[in-house]
C-alpha positions in Angstrom: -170.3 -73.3 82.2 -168.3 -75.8 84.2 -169.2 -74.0 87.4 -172.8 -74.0 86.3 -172.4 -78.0 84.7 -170.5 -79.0 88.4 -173.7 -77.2 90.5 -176.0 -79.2 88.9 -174.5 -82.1 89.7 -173.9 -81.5 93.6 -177.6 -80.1 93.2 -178.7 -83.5 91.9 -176.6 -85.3 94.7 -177.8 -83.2 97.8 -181.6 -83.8 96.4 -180.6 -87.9 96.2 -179.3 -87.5 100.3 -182.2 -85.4 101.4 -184.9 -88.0 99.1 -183.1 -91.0 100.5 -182.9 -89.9 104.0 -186.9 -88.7 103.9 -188.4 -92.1 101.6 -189.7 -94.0 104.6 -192.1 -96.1 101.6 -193.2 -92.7 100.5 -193.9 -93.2 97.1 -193.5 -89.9 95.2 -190.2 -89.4 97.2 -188.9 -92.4 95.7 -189.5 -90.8 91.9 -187.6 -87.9 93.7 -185.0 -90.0 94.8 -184.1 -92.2 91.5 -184.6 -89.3 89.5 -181.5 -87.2 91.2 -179.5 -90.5 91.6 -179.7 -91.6 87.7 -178.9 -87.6 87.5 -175.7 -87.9 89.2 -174.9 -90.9 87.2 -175.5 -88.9 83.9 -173.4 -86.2 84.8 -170.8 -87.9 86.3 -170.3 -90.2 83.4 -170.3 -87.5 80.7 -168.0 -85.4 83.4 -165.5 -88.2 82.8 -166.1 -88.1 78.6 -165.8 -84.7 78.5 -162.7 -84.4 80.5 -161.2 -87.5 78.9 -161.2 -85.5 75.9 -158.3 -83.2 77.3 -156.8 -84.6 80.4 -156.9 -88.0 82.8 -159.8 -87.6 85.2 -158.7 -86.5 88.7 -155.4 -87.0 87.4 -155.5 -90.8 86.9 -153.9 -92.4 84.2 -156.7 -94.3 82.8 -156.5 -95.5 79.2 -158.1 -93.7 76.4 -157.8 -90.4 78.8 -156.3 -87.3 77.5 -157.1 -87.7 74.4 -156.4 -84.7 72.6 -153.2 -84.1 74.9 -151.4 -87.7 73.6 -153.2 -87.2 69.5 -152.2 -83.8 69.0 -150.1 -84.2 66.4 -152.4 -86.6 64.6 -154.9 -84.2 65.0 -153.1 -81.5 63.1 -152.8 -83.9 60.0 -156.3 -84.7 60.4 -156.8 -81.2 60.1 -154.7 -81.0 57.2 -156.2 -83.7 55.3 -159.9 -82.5 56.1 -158.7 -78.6 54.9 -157.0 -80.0 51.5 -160.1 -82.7 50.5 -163.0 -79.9 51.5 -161.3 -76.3 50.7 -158.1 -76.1 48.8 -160.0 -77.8 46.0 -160.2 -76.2 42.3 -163.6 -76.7 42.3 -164.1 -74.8 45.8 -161.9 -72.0 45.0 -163.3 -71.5 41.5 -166.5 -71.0 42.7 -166.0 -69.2 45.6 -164.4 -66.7 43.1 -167.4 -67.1 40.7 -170.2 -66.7 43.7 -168.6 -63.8 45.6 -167.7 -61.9 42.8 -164.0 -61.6 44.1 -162.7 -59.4 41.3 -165.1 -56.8 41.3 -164.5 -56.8 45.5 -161.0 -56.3 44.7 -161.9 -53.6 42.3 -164.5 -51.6 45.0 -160.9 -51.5 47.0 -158.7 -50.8 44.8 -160.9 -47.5 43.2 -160.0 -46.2 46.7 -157.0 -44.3 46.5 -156.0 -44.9 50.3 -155.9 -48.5 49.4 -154.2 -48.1 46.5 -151.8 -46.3 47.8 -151.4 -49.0 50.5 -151.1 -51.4 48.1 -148.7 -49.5 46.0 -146.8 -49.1 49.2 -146.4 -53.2 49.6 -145.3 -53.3 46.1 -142.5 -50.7 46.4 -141.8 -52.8 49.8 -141.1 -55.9 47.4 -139.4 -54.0 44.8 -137.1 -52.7 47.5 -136.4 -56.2 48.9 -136.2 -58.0 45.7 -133.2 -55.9 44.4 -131.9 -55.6 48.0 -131.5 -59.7 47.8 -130.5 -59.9 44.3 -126.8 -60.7 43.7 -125.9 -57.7 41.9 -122.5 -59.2 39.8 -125.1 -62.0 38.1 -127.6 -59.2 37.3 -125.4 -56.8 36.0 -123.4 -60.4 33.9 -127.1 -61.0 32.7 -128.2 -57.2 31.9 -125.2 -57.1 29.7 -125.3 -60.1 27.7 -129.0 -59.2 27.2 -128.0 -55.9 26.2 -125.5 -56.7 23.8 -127.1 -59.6 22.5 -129.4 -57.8 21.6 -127.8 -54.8 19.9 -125.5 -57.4 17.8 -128.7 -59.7 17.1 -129.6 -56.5 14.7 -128.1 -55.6 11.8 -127.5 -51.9 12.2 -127.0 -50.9 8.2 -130.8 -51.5 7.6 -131.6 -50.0 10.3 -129.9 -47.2 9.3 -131.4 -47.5 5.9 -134.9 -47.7 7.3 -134.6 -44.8 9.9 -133.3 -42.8 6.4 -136.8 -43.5 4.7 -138.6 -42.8 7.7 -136.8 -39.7 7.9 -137.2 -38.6 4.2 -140.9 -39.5 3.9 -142.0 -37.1 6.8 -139.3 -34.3 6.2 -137.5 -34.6 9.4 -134.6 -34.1 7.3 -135.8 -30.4 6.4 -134.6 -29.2 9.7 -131.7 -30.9 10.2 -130.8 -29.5 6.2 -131.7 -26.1 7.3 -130.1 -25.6 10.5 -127.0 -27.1 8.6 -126.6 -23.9 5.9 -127.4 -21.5 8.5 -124.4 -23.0 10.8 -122.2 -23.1 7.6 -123.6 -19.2 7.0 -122.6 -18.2 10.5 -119.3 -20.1 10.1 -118.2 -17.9 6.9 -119.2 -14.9 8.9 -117.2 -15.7 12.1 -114.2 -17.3 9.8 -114.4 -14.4 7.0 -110.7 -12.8 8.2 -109.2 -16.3 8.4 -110.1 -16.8 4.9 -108.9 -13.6 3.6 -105.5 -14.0 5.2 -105.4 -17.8 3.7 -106.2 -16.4 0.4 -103.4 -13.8 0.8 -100.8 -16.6 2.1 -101.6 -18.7 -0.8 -101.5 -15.9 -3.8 -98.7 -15.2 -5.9 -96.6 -12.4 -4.4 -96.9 -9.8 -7.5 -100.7 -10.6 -7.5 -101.7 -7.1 -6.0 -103.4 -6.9 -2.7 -106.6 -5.2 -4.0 -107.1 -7.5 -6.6 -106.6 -10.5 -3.7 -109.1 -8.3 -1.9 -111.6 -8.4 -4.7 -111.5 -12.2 -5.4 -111.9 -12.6 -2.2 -115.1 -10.7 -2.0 -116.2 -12.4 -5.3 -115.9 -15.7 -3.9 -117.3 -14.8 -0.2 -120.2 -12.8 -1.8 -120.9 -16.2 -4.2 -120.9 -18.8 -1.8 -123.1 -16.7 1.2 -125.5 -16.0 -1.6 -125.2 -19.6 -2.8 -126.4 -21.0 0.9 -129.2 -18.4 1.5 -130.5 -19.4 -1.8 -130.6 -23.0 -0.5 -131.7 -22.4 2.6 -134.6 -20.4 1.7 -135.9 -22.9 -0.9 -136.6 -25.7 -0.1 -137.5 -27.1 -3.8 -134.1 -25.9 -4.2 -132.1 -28.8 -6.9 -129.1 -28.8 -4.3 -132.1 -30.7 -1.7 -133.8 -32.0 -4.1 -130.4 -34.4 -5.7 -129.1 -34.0 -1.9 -132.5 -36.3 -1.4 -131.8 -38.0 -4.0 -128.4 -39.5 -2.7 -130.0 -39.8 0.1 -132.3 -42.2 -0.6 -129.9 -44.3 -3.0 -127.7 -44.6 0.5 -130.5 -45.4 2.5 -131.3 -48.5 -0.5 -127.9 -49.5 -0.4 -127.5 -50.1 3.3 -130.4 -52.4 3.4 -129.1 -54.1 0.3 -125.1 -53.9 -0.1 -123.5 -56.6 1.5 -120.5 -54.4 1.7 -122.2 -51.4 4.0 -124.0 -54.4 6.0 -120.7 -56.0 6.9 -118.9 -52.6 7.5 -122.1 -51.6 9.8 -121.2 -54.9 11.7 -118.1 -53.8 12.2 -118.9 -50.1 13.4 -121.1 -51.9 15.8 -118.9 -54.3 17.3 -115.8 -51.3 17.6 -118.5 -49.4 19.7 -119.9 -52.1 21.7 -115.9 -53.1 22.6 -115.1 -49.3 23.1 -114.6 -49.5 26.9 -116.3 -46.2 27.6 -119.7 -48.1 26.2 -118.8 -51.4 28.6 -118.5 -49.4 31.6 -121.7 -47.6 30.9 -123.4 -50.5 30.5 -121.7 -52.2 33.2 -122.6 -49.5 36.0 -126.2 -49.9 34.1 -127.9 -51.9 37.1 -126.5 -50.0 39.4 -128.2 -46.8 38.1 -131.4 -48.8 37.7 -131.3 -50.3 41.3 -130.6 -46.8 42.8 -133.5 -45.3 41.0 -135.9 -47.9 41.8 -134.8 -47.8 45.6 -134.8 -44.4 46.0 -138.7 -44.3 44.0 -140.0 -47.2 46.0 -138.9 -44.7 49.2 -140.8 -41.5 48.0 -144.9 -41.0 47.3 -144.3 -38.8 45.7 -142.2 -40.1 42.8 -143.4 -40.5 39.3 -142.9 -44.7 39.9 -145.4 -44.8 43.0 -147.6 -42.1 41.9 -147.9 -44.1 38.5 -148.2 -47.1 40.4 -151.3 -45.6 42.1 -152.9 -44.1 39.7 -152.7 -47.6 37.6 -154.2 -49.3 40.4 -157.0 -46.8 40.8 -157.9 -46.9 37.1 -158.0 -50.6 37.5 -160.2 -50.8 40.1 -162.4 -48.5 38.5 -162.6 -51.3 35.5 -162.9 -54.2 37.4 -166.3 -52.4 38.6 -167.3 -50.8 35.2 -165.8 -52.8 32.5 -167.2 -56.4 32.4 -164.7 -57.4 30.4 -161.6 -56.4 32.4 -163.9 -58.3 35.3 -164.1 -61.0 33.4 -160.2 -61.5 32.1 -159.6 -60.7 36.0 -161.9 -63.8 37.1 -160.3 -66.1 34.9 -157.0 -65.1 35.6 -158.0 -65.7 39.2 -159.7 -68.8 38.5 -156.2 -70.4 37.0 -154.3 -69.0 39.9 -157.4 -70.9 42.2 -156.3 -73.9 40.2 -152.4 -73.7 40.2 -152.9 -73.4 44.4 -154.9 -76.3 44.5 -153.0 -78.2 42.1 -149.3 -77.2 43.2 -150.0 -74.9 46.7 -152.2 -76.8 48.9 -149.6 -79.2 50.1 -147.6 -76.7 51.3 -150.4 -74.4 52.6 -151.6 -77.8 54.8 -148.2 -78.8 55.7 -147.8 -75.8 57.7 -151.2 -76.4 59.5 -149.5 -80.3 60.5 -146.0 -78.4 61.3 -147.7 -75.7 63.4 -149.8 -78.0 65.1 -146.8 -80.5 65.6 -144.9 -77.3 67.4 -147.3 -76.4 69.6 -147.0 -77.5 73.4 -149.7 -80.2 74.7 -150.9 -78.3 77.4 -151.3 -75.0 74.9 -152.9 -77.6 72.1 -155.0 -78.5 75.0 -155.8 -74.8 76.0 -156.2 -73.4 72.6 -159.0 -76.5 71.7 -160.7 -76.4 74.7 -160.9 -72.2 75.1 -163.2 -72.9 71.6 -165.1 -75.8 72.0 -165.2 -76.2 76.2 -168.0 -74.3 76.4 -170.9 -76.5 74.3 -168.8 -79.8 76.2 -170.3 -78.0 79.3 -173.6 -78.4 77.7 -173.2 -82.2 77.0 -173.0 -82.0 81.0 -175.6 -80.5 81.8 -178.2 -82.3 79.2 -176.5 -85.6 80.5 -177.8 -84.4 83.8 -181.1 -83.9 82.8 -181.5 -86.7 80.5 -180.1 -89.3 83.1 -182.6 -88.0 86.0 -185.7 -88.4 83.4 -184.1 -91.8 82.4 -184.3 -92.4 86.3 -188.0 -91.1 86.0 -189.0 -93.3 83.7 -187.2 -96.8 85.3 -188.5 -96.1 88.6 -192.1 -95.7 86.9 -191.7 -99.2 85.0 -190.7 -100.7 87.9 -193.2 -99.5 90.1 -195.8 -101.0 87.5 -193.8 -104.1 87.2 -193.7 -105.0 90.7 
């Protein structure tokens, strides 16, 4: 465009020679000839305004030259200003999000399972760097006190008491009761010749050995016949007052002040055991290996999760209008908060970026966009000067 802007010019200028050198009173050459000389004028002059704009004309330094060169960095903050007043406005970005239907855009991408993996990639990225930057002593200082604050902001007697009634009221105890006697069965049966030489260690020396022998049976026989009676009815009375007791602790450990303050004590022996404090304390270091090592894999259950969540999201952000909707608005506020709290920052790196660039780049980078329609002011100041030309010529012929 300049070569093309440039040629017209020395067009217009060999035209003026050849009409000045050839007028002789004609009159038709002299329309010729102040037509290409009010040409040349035109393009010359906006030849100098367009290449004001970026540097000094044939390298002169004539004032209000180089414009863009010696404003650039008031040009950036222009540029700031204009971006934060017209764009990074709440209203803007609101309804930008309301016209484009951002959220269900975001849910047509997400419903992809390439992108979500993608994305899920990025977010194990962040996970990774997150705990790589965290300092791990104030973590692992603030997992514990939330741990244990926790545990001893609970009273562990009622909760005891309440886990008891949850237990009774949907039998889970049954179980626990029957695997009990048939232990205690199987623990006669592999103990029954340590009894018998107890009861023989403990009898009266002219007690005969056959009668020891038969007591022994007695009793043995009794109590094996005592627990598989229990342990094959369950209406049995042994359960039923068993459940009974049960349920009287359970009352009392919500209620007795004396079972709530020795649960408090319990507590506070295991949370000072120092077994339980290293646990705890080597907890974030178990958790920050497991998330690192996840956020590593596809394949583990955290990114795979991660994935499939975002698919199924995506999915509702197309389908559900209500997911779309709670998705808009959430948008919408986080629209507001940037406009409200992040656009100063956002335009402060246009002015700083601007700022850092070099003049002569600032001056490349400007002109490489907008050179090409300055050519064109050229080239209509070209033609518009020669029909200027035209027309004054014409007047003045009439005139005089």
């Amino acid at each position: 465009m300049k070569r093309a802007a440039t040629g017209l010019l020395i067009f217009a200028g060999l035209v003026f020679v050849v009409a000045k050198l050839n007028e002789d009173g004609r009159t038709w050459v002299g329309y010729v000839r102040a037509t290409a000389e009010a040409a040349m004028v035109g393009a010359i002059a906006d030849w100098f305004a367009v290449t004001a704009l970026f540097r000094h004309p044939l390298g002169l330094p004539i004032p209000h030259t180089a414009i863009v060169k010696k404003r650039k960095n008031e040009i950036g903050s222009a540029l700031s200003e204009f971006v934060t007043q017209n764009f990074l406005t709440g209203d803007n970005l609101t309804r930008l999000i309301r016209e484009e239907g951002v959220a269900a855009r975001i849910g047509a991408q997400l419903e992809q399972r390439a992108v979500a993996e993608a994305v899920a990639e990025q977010a194990a990225a962040v996970i990774r760097g997150v705990t790589e930057v965290l300092n791990d002593e104030t973590v692992q200082g603030g997992l514990e006190n939330v741990v244990f604050s926790r545990v001893r902001a609970v009273p562990v007697a009622p909760v005891a008491g309440r886990a008891i009634d949850w237990g009774l009221a949907g039998r889970h105890h049954v179980p626990l009761i029957d695997s009990t006697l048939k232990g205690m069965g199987t623990f006669l049966e592999e103990n029954q010749r340590t009894f018998r030489d107890r009861l023989r260690s403990e009898s009266p020396w002219w007690v005969p050995e056959a009668l020891d022998e038969r007591v022994f049976e007695k009793i043995y026989d009794a109590v094996n016949r005592f627990i598989t009676e229990v342990g094959g009815d369950r209406n049995h009375e042994l359960r039923q007052q068993l459940d009974e007791r049960t349920l009287e602790l359970a009352e009392r450990l919500k209620s007795s002040p004396e079972l709530v303050e020795r649960g408090e004590e319990l507590k506070e022996e295991i949370l000072n055991n120092d077994e339980v404090r290293a646990w705890v304390g080597g907890l974030w270091d178990r958790i920050k290996e497991g998330l690192i090592e996840a956020s590593h894999n596809p394949q583990s259950d955290l990114r795979l999760q991660v994935t499939d969540s975002l698919v199924e999201l995506g999915h509702k952000l197309q389908t559900d209008p209500q997911t779309r909707q709670t998705a808009d608005k959430f948008l919408e506020l986080g629209a507001g908060y940037i406009a409200e709290r992040g656009a100063e920052p956002i335009t402060e790196i246009i002015t700083k970026t601007v700022d850092g660039w070099d003049p002569d780049e600032s001056v490349a980078k400007i002109e490489d966009k907008v050179g090409r329609d300055l050519q064109f002011i050229r080239i209509n100041g070209t033609v518009v000067g020669g029909l200027a030309g035209f027309l004054l010529h014409a007047i003045s012929q009439v005139l005089l």
